[in-house]
C-alpha positions in Angstrom: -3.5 15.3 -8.9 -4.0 12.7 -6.2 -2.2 9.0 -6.4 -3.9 6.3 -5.4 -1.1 4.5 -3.7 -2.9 0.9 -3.5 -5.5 -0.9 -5.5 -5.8 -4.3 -6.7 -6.9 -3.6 -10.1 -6.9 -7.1 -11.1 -10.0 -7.8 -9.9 -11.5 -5.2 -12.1 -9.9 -6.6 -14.9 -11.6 -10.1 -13.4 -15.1 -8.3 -13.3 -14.6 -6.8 -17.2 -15.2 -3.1 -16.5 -11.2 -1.9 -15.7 -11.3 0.6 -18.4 -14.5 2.2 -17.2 -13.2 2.0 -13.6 -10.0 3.6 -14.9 -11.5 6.1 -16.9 -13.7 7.4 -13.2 -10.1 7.7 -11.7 -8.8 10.1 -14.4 -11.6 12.0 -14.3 -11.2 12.8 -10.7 -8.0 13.4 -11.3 -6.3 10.0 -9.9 -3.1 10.9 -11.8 -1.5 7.6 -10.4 -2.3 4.3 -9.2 -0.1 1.0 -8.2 -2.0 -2.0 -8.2 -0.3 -4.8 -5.9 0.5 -7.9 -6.2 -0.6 -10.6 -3.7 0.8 -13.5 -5.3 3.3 -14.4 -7.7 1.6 -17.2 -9.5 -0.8 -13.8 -10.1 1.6 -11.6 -10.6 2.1 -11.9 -14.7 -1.4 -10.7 -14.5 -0.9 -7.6 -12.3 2.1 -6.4 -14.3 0.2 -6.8 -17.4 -2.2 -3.9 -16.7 0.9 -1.9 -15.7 2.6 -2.6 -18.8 -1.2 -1.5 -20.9 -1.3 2.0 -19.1 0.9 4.8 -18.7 -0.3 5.9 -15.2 -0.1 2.5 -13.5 2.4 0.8 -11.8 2.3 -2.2 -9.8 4.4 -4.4 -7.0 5.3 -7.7 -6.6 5.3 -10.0 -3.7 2.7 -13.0 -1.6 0.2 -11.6 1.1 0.5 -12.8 4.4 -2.9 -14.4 3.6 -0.9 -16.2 0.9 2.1 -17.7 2.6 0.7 -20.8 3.3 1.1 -21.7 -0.6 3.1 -19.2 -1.7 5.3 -17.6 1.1 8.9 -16.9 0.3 11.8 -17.9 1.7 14.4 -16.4 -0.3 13.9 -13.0 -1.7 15.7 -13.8 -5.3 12.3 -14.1 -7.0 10.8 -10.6 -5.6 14.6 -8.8 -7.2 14.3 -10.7 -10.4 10.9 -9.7 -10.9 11.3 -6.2 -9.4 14.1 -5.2 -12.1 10.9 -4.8 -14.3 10.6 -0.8 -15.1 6.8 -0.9 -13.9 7.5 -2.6 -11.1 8.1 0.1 -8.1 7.8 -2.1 -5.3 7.8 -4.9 -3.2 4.6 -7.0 -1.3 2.4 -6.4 0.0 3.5 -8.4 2.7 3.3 -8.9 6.5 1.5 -10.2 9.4 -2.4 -10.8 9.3 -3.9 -12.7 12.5 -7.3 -11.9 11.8 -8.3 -14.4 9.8 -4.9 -16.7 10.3 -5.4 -18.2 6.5 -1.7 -18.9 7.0 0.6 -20.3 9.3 1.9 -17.2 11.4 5.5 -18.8 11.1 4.9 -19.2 7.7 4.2 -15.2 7.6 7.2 -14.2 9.3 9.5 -16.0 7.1 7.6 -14.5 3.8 7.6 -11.1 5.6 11.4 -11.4 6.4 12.1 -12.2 3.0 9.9 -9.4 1.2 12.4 -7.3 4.1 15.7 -8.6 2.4 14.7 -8.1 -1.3 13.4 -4.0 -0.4 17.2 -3.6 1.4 19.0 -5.5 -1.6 16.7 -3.4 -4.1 16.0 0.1 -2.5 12.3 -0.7 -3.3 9.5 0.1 -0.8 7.9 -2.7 0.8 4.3 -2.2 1.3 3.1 -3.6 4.9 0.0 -5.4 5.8 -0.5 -5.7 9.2 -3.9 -7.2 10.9 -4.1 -7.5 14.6 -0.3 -8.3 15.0 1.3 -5.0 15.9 3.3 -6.5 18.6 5.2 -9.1 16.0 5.0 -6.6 12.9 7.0 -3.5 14.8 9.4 -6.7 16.5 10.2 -8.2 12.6 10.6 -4.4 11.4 12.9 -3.7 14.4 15.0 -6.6 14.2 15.5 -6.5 10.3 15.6 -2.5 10.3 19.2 -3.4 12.5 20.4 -5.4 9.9 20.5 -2.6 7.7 17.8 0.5 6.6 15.0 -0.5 4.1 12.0 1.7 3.0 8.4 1.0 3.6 5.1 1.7 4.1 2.7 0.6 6.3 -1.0 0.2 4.5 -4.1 0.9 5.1 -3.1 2.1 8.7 -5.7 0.3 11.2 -2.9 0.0 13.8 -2.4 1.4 16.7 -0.4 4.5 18.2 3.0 2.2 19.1 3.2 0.8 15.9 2.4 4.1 14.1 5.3 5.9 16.2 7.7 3.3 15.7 7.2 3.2 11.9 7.7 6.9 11.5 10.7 6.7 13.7 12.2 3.5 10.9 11.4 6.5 8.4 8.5 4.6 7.2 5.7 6.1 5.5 1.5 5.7 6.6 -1.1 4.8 4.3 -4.7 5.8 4.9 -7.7 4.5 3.5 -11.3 4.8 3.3 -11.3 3.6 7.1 -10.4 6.8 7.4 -13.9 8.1 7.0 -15.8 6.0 9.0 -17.4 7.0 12.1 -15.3 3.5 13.9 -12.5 5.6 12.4 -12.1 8.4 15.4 -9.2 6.2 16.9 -7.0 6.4 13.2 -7.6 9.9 13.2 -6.5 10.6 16.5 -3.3 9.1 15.5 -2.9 10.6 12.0 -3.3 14.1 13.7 0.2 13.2 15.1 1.7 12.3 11.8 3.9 14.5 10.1 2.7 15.8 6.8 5.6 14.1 4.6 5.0 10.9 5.6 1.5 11.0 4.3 0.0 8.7 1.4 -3.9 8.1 0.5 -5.3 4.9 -0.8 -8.5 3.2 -1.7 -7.0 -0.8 -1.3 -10.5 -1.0 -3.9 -12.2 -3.1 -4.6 -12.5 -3.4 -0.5 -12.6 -0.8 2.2 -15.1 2.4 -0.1 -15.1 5.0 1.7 -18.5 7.6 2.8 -20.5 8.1 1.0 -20.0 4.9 -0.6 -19.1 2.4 2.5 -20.5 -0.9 1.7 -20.1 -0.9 -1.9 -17.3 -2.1 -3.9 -14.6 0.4 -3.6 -12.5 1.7 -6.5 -9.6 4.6 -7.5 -11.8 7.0 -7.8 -13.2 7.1 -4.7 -9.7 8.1 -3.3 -10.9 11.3 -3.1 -12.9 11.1 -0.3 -10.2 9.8 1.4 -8.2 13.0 0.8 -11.0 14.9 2.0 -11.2 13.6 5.1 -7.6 13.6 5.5 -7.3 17.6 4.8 -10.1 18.2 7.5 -8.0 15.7 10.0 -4.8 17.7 9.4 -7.0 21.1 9.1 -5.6 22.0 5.8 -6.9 22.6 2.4 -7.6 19.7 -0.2 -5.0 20.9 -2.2 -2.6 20.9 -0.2 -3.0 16.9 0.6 -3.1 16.3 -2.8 -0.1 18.0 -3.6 1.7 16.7 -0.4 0.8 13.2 -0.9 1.6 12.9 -4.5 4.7 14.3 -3.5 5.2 11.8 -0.1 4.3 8.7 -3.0 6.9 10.0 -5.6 9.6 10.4 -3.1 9.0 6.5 -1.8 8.5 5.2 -4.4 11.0 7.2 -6.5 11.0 4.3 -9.5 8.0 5.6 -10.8 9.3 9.4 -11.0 11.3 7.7 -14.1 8.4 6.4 -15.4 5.5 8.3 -17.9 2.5 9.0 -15.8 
């Protein structure tokens, strides 16, 4: 069994072919996936596919991308809406300076916020973070002395300082198709370095397919070439990764052990 630990499956459900994209996941075996939320004038939507299927959970929270319309202040919306029973955690949020589609002080108040509500819950808070490793690791730092909160940092295009100080918060690394690519020497440098338990594979479909498939749209499934890679990187069998990162996922994100998957 493999989990695919992030997917925005709402945009399948856009497209009209989620149960045929769902049905490819359980027939390679994706025993799991969370799709995330990105907004919470969207989120009604994400948690409704949670609620229709037994092996999906999803998160709530406004990407950084977001903030500019939709960035939080307060966390009391993100603890309401995560007392849900699919809901198993909290973003994704962050810092994203590639594109800058929001204000970057708009970001860090959003991030902060998504920060409080996975310390007040015990959720995970699933990180996005774009060329801003400097400000992500200083926010994480400064709230992380506040008091301890768990996360995970997402599709891990970062580099080696973030990665090390994320692992020493007890943060988790996500790895995605990126993974694969031949650009993708620099990631798995890094991820050779990464201890075992703090592993977690993703497709973040419908973007980011991994070889063979780079280029098209991406989608659970595929997650599986992810692993692949992964279990040559850490020179151990495909089994193992599967059954190391299914058991990394449950143990962050420990809500949906209590759920029926």
């Amino acid at each position: 069994m493999l989990v695919d630990s992030h997917c925005h499956l709402d945009y399948f459900l856009r497209d009209g072919d989620l149960n045929d994209a769902l049905q490819r996941a359980r027939e390679a075996e994706v025993g799991c996936m969370v799709t995330i939320g990105t907004r919470i004038s969207t989120f009604d939507t994400v948690l409704s596919i949670a609620e229709n299927h037994s092996d999906i959970f999803c998160t709530v929270g406004v990407h950084p991308n977001e903030a500019g319309d939709e960035g939080l202040s307060s966390p009391d919306v993100l603890i309401e809406r995560s007392q849900h029973p699919r809901v198993v955690g909290l973003g994704e949020s962050g810092l994203d300076y590639h594109y800058d589609h929001a204000p970057r002080e708009k970001q860090a108040v959003s991030f902060r916020a998504h920060i409080e509500a996975a310390r007040e819950t015990g959720l995970p808070l699933v990180v996005h973070t774009r060329d801003a490793d400097e400000d992500t690791v200083a926010i994480m730092r400064e709230e992380y002395e506040k008091g301890e909160y768990p996360a995970v940092i997402h599709c891990f295009t970062a580099g080696r300082d973030l990665a090390m100080a994320s692992l020493e918060m007890g943060f988790y690394i996500s790895l995605s198709g990126v993974l694969t690519f031949k650009s993708g020497q620099p990631i798995r440098d890094i991820v050779r370095d990464v201890p075992m338990d703090r592993l977690l594979v993703e497709t973040d479909s419908p973007y980011l397919a991994p070889i063979p498939f780079r280029g098209k749209r991406n989608e659970p499934s595929y997650v599986q070439h992810t692993a692949r890679v992964l279990a040559e990187v850490k020179s151990v069998s495909e089994e193992e990764i599967s059954r190391q990162t299914t058991e990394n996922f449950f143990r962050l994100f420990s809500k949906a052990s209590t759920g029926t998957v």
